[in-house]
C-alpha positions in Angstrom: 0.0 0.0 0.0 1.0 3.5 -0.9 0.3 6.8 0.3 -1.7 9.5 -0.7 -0.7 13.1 0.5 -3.3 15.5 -0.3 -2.2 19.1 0.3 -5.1 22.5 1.4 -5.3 23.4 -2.2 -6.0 19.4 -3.4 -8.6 19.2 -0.7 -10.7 22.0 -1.3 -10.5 21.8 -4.8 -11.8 18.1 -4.7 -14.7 19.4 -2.3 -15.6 22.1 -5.2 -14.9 19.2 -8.0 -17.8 17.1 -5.8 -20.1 20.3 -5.4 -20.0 20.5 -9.2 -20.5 17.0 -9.6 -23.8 17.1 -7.1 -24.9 20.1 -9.1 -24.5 19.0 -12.5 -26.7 15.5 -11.6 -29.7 18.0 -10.1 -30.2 16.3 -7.2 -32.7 18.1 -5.2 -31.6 17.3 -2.0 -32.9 19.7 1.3 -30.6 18.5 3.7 -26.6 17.9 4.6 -25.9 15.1 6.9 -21.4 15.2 7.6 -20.0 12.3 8.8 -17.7 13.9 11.8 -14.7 13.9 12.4 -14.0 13.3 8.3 -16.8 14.4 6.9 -16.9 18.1 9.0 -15.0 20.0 6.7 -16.6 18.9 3.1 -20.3 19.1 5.2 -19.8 22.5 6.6 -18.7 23.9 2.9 -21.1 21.7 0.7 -23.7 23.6 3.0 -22.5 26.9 2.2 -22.0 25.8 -1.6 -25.7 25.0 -1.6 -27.3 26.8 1.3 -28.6 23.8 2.5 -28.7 22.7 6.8 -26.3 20.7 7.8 -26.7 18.3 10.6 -23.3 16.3 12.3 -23.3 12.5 12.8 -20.2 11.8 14.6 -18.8 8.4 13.7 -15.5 6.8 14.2 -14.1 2.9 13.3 -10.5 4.0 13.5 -7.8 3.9 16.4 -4.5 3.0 17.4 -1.3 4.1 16.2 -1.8 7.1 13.6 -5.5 6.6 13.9 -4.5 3.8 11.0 -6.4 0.4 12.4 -10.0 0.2 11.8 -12.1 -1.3 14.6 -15.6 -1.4 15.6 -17.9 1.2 13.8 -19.2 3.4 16.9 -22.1 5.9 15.8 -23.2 8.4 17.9 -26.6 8.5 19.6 -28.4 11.6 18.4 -27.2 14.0 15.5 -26.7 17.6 16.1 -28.4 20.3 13.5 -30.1 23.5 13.7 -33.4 22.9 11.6 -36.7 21.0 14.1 -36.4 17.9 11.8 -34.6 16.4 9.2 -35.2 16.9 5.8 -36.3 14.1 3.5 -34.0 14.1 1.1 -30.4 13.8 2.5 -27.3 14.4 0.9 -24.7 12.4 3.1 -21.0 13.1 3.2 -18.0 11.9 4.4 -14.2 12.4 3.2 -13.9 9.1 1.8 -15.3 6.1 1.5 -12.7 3.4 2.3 -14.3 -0.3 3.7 -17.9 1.0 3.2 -18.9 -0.3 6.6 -19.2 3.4 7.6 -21.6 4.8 5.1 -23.3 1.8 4.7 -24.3 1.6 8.5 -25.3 5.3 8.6 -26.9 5.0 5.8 -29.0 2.4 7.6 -28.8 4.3 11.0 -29.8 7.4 9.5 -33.7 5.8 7.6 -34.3 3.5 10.9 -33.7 6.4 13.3 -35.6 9.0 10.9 -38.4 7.3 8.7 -39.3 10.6 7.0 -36.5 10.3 4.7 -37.6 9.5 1.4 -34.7 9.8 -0.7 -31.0 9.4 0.3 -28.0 9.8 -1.5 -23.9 9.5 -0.5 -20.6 11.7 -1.4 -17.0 11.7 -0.7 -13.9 13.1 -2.2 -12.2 9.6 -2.4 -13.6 6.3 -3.1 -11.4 3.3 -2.4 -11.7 0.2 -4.8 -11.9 -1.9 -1.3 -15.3 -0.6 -0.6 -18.1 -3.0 -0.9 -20.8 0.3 -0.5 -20.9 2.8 -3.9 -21.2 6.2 -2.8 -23.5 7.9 -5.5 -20.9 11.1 -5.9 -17.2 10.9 -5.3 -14.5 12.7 -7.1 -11.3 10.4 -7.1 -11.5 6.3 -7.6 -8.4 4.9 -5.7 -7.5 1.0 -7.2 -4.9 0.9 -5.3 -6.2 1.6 -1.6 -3.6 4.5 -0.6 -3.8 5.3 2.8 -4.8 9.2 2.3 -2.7 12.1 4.4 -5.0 15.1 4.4 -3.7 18.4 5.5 -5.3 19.0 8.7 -3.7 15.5 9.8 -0.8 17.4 11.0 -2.9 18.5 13.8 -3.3 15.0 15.3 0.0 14.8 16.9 0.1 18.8 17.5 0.2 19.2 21.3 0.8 22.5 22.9 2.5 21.6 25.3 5.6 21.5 23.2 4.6 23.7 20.1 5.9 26.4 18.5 3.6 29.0 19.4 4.3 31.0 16.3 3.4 28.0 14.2 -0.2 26.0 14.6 
C-alpha cells in the first residue's frame, strides 16, 4: 500500500470538484448530513455551496497508532443540526469512503432512526476500490487503496505543550 498526500489546495479543490458533480446530476436534496470527524469539513462547505442545513453524525471505526487500524464502527446516539427535523431528502457526506462499513451503516442508521426520509444519496472526495458500498458522488477512484494524508492531519499529533507558538 501506498500513500496519498493530499495538500489544502487538493482538498478544497476536490470538495468544489464534488459540489459541481452534485450540481450538474440536479439532485434536489434539502438536507446535509457530515459524517464527523472526516466528513466536518466537506459538510460545513457543501452547505455553504448549496445553502442547504447541515446536521453532524459523529462516527468513528479508526484507532490505534496514527489513527490507522480500523475497529468497531461506533455511531453516535443523536445528530446535532439546527433545523426542528430532518429533511427528506439527505445528501450524506464523508471524506472518503474506504471499507464501506461506515456509510453503509449510517446510511442504515440514518432511515431506521428517521423514517421521514424518502430519498438518500452519498458523497465523498475519495472512493477506495476496497469498498463494498458505492457512494453515488465521489470525485477520485483509488484501485490501489492509498492510505490518504489530508492536511489537517498534521494537527493529530500537534500538542501544545511543546509547540511552537508562532506555528499552529
Amino acid at each position: 500500500m501506498f500513500d496519498l498526500d493530499v495538500s489544502w489546495d487538493e482538498y478544497h479543490q476536490s470538495i468544489e470538484q464534488l459540489a459541481d458533480r452534485i450540481y450538474q446530476s440536479e439532485y434536489e436534496f434539502n438536507q446535509i448530513v457530515c459524517l464527523a470527524r472526516g466528513g466536518l469539513r466537506v459538510g460545513d462547505i457543501l452547505s455553504r455551496i448549496f445553502d442547504r442545513p447541515l446536521a453532524i453524525l459523529a462516527a468513528s471505526s479508526y484507532g490505534g497508532d496514527g489513527d490507522r487500524q480500523r475497529g468497531k464502527l461506533s455511531i453516535a446516539s443523536q445528530m446535532t443540526m439546527t433545523t426542528d427535523r430532518l429533511g427528506d431528502r439527505v445528501l450524506l457526506v464523508d471524506d472518503l469512503v474506504d471499507s464501506g462499513v461506515t456509510l453503509q451503516q449510517t446510511t442504515i442508521w440514518l432511515r431506521d432512526l428517521y423514517p421521514e426520509i424518502q430519498d438518500l444519496k452519498t458523497a465523498v472526495l475519495w472512493y477506495k476500490s476496497a469498498s463494498l458500498y458505492i457512494p453515488d458522488y465521489y470525485i477520485s477512484y483509488l484501485a490501489n487503496n492509498p492510505w490518504i494524508h489530508q492536511p489537517f492531519e498534521k494537527y493529530d499529533n500537534y500538542k501544545l505543550s511543546t509547540a511552537d507558538r508562532n506555528c499552529p
